[in-house]
mmCIF file as gemmi writes it, N, C-alpha and C atoms, coordinates in Angstrom:
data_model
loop_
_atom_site.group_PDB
_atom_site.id
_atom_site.type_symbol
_atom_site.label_atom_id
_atom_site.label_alt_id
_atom_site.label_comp_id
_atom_site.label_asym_id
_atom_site.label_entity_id
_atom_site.label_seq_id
_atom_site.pdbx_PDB_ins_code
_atom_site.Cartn_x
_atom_site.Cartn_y
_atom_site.Cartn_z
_atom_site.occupancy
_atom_site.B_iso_or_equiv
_atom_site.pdbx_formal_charge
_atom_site.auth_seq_id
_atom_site.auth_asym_id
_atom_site.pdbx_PDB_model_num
ATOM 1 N N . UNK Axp A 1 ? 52.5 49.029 13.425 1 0 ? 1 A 1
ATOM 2 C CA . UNK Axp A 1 ? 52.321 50.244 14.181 1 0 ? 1 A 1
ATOM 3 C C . UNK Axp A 1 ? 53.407 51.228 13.765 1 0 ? 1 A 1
ATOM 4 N N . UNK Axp A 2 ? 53.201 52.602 13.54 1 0 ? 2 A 1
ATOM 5 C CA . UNK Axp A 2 ? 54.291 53.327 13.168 1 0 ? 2 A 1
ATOM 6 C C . UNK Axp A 2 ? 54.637 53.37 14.359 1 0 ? 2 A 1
ATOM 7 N N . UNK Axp A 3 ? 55.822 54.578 14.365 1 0 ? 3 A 1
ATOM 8 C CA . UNK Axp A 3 ? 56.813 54.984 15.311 1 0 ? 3 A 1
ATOM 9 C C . UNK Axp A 3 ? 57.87 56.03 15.016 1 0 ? 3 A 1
ATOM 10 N N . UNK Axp A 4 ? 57.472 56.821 15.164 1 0 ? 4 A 1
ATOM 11 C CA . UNK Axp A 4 ? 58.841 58.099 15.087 1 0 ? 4 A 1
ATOM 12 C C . UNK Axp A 4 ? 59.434 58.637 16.138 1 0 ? 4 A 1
ATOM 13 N N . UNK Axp A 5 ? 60.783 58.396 16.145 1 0 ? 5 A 1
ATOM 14 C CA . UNK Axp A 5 ? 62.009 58.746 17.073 1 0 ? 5 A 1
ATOM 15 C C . UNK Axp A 5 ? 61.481 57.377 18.631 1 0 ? 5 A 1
ATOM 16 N N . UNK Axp A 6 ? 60.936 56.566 18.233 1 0 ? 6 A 1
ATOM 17 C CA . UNK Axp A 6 ? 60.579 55.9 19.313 1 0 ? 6 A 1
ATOM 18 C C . UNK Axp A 6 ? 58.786 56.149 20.346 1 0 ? 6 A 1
ATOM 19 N N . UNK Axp A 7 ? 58.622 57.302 19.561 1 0 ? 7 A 1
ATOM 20 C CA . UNK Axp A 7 ? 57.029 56.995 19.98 1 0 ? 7 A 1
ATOM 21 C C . UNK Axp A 7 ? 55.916 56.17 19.459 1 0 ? 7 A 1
ATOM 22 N N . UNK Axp A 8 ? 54.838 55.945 19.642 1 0 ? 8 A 1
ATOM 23 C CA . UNK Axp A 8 ? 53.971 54.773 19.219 1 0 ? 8 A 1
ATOM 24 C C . UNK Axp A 8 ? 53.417 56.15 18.265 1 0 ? 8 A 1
ATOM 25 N N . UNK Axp A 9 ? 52.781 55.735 17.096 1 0 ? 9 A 1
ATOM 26 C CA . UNK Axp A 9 ? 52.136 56.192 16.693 1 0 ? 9 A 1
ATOM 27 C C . UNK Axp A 9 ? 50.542 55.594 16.375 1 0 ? 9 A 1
ATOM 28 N N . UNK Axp A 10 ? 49.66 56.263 15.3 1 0 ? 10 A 1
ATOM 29 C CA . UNK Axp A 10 ? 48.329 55.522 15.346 1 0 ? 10 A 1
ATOM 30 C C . UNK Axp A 10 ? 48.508 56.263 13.359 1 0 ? 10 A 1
ATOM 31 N N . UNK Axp A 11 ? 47.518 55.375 12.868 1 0 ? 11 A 1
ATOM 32 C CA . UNK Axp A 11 ? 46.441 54.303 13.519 1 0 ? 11 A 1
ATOM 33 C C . UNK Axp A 11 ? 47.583 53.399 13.229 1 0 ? 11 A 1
ATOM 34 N N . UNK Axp A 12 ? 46.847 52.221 14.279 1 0 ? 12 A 1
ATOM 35 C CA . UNK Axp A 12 ? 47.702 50.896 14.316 1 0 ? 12 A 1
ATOM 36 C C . UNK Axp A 12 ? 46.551 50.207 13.48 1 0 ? 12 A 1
ATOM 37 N N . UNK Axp A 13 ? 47.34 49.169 12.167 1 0 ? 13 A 1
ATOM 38 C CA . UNK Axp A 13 ? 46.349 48.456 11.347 1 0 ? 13 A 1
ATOM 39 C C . UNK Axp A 13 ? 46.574 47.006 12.022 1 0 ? 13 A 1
ATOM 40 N N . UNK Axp A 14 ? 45.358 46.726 12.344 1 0 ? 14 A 1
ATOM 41 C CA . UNK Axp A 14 ? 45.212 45.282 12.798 1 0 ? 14 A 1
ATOM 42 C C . UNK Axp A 14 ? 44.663 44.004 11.741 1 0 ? 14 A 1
ATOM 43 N N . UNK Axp A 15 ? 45.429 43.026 11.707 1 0 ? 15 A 1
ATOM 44 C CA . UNK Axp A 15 ? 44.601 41.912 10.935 1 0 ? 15 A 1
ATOM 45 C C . UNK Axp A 15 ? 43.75 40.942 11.201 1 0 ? 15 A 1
ATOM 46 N N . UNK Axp A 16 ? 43.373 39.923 10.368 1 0 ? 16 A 1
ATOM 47 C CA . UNK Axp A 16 ? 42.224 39.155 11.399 1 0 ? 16 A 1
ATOM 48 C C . UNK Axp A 16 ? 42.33 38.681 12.612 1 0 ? 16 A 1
ATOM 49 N N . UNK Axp A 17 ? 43.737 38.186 12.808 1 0 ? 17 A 1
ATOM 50 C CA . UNK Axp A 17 ? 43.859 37.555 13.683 1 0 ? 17 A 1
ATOM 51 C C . UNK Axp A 17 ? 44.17 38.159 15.221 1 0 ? 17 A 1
ATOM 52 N N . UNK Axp A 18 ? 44.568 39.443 15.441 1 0 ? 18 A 1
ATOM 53 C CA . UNK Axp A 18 ? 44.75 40.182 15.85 1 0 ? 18 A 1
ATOM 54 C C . UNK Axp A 18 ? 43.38 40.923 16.337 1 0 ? 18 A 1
ATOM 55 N N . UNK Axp A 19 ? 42.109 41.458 15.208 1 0 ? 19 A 1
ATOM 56 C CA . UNK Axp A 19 ? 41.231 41.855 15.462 1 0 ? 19 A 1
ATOM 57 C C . UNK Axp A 19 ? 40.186 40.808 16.336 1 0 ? 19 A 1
ATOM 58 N N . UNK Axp A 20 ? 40.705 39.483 15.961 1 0 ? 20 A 1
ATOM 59 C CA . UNK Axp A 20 ? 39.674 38.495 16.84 1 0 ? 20 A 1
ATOM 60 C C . UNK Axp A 20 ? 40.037 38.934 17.915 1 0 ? 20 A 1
ATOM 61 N N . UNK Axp A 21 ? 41.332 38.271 18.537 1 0 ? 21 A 1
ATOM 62 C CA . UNK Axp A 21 ? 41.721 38.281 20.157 1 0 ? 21 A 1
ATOM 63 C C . UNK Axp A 21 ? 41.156 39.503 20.771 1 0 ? 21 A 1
ATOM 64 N N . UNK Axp A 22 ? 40.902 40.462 20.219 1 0 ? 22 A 1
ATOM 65 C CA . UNK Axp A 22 ? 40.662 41.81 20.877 1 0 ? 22 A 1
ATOM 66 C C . UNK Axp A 22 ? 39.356 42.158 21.026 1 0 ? 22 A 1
ATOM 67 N N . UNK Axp A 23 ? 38.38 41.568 20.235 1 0 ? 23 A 1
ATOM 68 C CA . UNK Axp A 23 ? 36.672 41.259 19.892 1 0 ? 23 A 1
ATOM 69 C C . UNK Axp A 23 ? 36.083 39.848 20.718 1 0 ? 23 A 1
ATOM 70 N N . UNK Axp A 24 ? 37.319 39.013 20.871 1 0 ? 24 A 1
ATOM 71 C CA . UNK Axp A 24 ? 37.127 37.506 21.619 1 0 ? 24 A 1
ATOM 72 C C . UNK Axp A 24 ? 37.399 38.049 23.261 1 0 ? 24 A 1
ATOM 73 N N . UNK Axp A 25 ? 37.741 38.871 23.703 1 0 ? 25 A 1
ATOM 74 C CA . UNK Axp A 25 ? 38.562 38.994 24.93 1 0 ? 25 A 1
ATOM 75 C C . UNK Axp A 25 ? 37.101 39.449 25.885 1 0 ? 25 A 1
ATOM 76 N N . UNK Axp A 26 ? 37.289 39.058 27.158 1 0 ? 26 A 1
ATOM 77 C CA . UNK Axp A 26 ? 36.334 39.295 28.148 1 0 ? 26 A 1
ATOM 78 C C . UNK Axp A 26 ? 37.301 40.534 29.077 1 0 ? 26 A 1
ATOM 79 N N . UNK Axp A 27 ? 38.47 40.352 29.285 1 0 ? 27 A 1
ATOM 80 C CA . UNK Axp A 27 ? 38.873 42.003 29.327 1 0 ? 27 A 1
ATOM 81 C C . UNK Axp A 27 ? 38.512 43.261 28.02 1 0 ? 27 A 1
ATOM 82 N N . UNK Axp A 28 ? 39.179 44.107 28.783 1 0 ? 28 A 1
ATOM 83 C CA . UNK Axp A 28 ? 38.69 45.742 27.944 1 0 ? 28 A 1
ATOM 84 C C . UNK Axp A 28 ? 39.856 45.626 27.265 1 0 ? 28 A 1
ATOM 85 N N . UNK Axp A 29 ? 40.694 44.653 25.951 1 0 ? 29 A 1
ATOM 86 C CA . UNK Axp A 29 ? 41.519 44.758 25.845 1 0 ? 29 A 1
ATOM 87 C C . UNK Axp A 29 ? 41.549 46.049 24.426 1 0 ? 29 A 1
ATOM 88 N N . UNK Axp A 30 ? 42.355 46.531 24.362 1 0 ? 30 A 1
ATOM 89 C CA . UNK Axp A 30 ? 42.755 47.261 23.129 1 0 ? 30 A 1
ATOM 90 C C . UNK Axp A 30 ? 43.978 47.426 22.257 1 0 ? 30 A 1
ATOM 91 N N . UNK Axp A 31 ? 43.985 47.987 21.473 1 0 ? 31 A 1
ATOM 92 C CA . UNK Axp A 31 ? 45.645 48.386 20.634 1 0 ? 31 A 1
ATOM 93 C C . UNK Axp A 31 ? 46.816 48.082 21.775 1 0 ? 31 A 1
ATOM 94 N N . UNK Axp A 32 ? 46.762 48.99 22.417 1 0 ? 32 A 1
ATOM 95 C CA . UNK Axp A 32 ? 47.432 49.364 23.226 1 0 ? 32 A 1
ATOM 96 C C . UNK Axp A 32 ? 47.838 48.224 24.594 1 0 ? 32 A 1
ATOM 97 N N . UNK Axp A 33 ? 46.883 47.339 25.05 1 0 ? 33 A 1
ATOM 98 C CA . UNK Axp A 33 ? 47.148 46.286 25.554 1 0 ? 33 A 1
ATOM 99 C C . UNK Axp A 33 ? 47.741 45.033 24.633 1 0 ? 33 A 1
ATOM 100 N N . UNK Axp A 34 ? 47.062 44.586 23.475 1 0 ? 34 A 1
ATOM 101 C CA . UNK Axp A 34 ? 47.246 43.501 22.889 1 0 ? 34 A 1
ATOM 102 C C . UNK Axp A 34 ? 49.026 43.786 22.512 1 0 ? 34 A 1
ATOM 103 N N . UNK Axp A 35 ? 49.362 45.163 21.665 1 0 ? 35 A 1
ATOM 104 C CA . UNK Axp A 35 ? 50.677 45.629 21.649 1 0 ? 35 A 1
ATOM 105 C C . UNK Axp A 35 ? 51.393 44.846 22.855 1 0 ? 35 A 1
ATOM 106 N N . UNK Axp A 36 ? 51.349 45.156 23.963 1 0 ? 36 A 1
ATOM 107 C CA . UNK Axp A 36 ? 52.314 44.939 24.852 1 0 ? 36 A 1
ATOM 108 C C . UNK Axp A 36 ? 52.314 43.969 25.645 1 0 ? 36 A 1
ATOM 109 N N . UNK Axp A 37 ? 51.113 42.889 24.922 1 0 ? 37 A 1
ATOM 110 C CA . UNK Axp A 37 ? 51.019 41.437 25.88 1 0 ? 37 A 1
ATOM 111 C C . UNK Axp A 37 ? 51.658 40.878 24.568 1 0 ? 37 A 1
ATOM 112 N N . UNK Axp A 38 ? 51.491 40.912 23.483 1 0 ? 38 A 1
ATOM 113 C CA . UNK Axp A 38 ? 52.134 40.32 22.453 1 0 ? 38 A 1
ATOM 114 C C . UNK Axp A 38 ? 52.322 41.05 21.14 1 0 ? 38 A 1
ATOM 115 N N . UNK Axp A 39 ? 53.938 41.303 21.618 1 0 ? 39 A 1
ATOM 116 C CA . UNK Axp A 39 ? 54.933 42.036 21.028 1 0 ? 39 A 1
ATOM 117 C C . UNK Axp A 39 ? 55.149 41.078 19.551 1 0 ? 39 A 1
ATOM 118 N N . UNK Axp A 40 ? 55.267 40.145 19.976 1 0 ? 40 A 1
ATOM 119 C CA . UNK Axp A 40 ? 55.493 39.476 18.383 1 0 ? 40 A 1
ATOM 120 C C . UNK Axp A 40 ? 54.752 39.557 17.361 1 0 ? 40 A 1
ATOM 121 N N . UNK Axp A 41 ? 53.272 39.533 17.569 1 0 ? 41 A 1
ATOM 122 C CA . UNK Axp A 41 ? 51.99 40.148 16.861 1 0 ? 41 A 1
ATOM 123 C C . UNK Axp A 41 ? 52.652 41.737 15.901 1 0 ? 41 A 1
ATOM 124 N N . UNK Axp A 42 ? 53.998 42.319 16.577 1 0 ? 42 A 1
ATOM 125 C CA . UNK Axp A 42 ? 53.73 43.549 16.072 1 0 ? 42 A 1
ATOM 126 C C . UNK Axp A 42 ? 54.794 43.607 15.136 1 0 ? 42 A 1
ATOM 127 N N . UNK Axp A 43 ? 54.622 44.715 13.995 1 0 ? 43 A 1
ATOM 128 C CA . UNK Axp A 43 ? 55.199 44.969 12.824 1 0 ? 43 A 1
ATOM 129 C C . UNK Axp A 43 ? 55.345 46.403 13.332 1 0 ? 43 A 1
ATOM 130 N N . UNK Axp A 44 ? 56.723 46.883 13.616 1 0 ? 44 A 1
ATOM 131 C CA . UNK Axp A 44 ? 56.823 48.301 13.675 1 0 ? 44 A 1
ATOM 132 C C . UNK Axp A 44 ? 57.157 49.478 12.395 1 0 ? 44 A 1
ATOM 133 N N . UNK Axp A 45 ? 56.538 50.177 11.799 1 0 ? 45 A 1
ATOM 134 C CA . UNK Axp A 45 ? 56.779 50.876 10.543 1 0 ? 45 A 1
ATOM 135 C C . UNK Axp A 45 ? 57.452 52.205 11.189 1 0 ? 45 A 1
ATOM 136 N N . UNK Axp A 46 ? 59.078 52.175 11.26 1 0 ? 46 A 1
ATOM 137 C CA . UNK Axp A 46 ? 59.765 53.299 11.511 1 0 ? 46 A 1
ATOM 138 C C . UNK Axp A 46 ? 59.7 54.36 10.306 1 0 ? 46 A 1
ATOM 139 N N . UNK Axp A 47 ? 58.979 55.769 10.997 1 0 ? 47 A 1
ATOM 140 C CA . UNK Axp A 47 ? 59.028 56.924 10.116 1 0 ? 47 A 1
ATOM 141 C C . UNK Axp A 47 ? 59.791 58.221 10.736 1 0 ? 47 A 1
ATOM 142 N N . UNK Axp A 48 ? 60.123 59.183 10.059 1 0 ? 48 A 1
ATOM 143 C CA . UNK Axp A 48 ? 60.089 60.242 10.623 1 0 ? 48 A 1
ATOM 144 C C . UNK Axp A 48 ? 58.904 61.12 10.085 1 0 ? 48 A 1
ATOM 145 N N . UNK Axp A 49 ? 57.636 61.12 9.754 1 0 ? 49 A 1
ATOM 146 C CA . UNK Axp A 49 ? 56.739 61.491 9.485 1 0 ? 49 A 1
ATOM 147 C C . UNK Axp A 49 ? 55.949 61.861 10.783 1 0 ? 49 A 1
ATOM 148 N N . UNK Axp A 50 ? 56.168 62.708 11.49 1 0 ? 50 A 1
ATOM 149 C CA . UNK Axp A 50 ? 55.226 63.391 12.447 1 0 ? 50 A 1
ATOM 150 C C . UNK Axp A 50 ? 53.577 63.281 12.857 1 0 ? 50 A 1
ATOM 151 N N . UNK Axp A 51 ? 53.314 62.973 11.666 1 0 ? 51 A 1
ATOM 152 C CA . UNK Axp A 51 ? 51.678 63.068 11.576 1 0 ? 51 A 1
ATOM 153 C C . UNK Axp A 51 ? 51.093 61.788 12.104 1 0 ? 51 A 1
ATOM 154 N N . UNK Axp A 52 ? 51.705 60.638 12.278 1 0 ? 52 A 1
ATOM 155 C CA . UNK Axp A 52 ? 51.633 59.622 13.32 1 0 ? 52 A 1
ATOM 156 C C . UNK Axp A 52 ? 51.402 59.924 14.555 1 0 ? 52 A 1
ATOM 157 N N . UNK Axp A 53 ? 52.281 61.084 15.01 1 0 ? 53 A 1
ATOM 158 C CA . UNK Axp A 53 ? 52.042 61.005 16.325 1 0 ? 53 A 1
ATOM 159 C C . UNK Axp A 53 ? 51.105 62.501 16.745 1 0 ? 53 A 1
ATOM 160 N N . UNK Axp A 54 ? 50.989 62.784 15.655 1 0 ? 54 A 1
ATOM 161 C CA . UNK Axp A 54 ? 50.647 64.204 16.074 1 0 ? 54 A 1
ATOM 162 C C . UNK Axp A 54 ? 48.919 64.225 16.469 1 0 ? 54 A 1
ATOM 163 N N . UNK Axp A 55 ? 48.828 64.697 17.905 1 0 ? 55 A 1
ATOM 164 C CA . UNK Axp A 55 ? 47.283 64.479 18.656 1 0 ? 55 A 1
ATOM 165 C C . UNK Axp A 55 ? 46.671 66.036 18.329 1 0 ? 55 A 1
ATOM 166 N N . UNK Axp A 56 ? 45.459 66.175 18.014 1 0 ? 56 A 1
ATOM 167 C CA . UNK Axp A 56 ? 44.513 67.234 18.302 1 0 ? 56 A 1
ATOM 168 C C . UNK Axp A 56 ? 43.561 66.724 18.997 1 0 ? 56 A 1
ATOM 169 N N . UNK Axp A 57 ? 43.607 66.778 20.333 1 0 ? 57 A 1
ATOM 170 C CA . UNK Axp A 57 ? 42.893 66.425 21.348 1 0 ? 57 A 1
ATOM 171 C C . UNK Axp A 57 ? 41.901 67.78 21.815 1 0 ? 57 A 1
ATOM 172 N N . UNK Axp A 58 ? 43.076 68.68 21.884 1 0 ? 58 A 1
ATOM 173 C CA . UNK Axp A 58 ? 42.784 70.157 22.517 1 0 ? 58 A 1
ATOM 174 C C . UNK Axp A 58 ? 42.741 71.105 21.192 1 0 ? 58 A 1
ATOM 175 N N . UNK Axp A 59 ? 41.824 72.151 21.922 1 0 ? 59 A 1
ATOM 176 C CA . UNK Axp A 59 ? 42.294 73.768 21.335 1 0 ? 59 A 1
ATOM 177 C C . UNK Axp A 59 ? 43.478 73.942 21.334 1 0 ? 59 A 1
ATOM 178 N N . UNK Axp A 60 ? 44.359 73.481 22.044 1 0 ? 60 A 1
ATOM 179 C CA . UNK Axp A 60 ? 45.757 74.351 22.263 1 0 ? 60 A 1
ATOM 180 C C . UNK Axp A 60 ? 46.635 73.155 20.929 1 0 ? 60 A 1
ATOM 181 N N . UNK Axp A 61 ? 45.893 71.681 21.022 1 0 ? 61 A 1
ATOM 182 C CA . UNK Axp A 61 ? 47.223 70.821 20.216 1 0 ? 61 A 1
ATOM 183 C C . UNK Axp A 61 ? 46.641 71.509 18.385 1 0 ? 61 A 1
ATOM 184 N N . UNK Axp A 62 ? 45.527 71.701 18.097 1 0 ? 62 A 1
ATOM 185 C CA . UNK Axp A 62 ? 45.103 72.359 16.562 1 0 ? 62 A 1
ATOM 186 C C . UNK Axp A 62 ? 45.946 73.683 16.631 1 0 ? 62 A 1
ATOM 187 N N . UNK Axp A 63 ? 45.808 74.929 17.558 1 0 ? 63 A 1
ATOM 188 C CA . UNK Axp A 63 ? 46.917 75.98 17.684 1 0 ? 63 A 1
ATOM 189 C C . UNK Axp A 63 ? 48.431 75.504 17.144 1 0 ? 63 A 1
ATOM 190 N N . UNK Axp A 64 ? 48.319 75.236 17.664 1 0 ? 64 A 1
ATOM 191 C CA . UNK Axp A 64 ? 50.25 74.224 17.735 1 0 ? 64 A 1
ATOM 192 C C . UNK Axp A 64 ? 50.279 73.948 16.242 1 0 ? 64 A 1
ATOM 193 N N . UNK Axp A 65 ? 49.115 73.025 15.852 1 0 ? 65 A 1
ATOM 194 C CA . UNK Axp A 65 ? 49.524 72.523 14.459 1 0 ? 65 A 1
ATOM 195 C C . UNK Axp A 65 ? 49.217 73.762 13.807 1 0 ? 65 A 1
ATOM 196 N N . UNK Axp A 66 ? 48.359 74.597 13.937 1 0 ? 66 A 1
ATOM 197 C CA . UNK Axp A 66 ? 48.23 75.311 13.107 1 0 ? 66 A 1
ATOM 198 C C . UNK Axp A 66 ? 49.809 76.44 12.841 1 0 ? 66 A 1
ATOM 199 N N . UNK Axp A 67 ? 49.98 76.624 14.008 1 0 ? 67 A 1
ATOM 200 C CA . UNK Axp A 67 ? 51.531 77.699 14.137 1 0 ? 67 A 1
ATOM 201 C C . UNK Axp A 67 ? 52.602 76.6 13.311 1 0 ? 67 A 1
ATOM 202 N N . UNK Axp A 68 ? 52.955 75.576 13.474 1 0 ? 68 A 1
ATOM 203 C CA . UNK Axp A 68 ? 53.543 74.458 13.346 1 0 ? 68 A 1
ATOM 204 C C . UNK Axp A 68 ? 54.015 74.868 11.251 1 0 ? 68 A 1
ATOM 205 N N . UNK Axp A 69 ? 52.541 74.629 11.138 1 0 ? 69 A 1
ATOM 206 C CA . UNK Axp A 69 ? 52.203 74.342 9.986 1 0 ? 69 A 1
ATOM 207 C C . UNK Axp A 69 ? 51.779 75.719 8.857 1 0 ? 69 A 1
ATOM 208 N N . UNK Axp A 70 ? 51.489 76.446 9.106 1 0 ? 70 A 1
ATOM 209 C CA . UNK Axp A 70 ? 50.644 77.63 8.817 1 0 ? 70 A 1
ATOM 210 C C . UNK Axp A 70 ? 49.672 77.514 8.28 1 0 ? 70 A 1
ATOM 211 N N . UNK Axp A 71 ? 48.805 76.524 8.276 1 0 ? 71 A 1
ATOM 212 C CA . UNK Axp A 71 ? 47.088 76.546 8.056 1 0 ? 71 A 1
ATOM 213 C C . UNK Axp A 71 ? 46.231 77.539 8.662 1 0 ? 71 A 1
ATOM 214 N N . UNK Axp A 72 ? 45.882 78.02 8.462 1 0 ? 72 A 1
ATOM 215 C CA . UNK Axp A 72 ? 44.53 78.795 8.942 1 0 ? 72 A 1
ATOM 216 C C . UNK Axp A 72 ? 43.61 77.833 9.066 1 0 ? 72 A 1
ATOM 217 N N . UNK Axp A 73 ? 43.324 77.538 10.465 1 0 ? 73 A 1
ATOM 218 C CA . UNK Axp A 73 ? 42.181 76.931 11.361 1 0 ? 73 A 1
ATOM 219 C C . UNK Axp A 73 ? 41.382 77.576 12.098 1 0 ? 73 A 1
ATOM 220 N N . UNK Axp A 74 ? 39.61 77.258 11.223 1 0 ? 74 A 1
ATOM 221 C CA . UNK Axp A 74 ? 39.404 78.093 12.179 1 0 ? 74 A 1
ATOM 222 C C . UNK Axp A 74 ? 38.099 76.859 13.012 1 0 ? 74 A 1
ATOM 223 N N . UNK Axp A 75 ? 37.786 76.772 13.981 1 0 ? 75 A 1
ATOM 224 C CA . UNK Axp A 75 ? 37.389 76.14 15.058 1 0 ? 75 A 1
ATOM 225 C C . UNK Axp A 75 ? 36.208 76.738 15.286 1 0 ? 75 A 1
ATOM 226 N N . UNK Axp A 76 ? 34.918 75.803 14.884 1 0 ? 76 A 1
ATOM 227 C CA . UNK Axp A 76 ? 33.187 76.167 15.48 1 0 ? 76 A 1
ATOM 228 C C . UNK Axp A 76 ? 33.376 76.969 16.822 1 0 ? 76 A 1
ATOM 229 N N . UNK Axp A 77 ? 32.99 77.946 16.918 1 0 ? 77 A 1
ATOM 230 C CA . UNK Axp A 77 ? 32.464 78.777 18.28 1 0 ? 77 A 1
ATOM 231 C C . UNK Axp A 77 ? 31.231 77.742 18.595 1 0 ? 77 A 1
ATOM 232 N N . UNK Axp A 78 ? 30.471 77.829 20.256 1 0 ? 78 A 1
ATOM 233 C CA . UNK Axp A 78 ? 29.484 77.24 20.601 1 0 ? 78 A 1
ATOM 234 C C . UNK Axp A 78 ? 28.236 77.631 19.668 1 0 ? 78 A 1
ATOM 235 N N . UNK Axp A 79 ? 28.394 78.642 19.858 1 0 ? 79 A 1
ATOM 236 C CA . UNK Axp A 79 ? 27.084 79.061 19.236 1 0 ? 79 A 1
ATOM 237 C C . UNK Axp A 79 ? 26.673 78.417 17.464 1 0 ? 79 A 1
ATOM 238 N N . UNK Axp A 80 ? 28.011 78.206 17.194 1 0 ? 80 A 1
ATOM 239 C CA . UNK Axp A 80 ? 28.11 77.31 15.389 1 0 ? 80 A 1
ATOM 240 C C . UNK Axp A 80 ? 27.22 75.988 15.776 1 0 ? 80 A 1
ATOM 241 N N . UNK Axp A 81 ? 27.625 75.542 16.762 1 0 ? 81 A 1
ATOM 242 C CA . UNK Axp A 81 ? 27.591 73.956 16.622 1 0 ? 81 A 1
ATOM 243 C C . UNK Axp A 81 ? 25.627 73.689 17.478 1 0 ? 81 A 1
ATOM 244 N N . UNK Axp A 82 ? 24.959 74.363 17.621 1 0 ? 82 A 1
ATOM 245 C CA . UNK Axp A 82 ? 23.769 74.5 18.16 1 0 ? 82 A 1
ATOM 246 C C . UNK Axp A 82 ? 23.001 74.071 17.157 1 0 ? 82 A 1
């Protein structure tokens, strides 16, 4: 799992054994659970590479990257995506 300055980052690469327990499980388990029931399972890849953690969830987090970064982004209006 990466990690910069101490945040989790993604994607987290899982191996077989790892991908079973999480495909075998009758809980909703995920990354994010299996991580923190078993810590030893994990390999942490310390970066300072940003792009680990960096979310575009929102209009406002692509803004951000875009100011951030100076890409010109430009984002489907409703009427595009019809």
């Amino acid at each position: 799992m990466p990690t910069v300055n101490d945040q989790r980052g993604n994607p987290v690469i899982l191996d077989d054994v790892a991908l079973a327990r999480i495909l075998a499980s009758d809980a909703n388990l995920g990354c994010r659970d299996l991580i923190d029931r078993q810590p030893e399972m994990v390999h942490l890849y310390e970066t300072a590479n940003t792009r680990f953690v960096t979310d575009l969830d929102t209009v406002e987090d692509v803004q951000q990257l875009a100011e951030r970064t100076g890409w010109r982004v430009e984002l489907p209006t409703p009427e595009s995506v019809r």
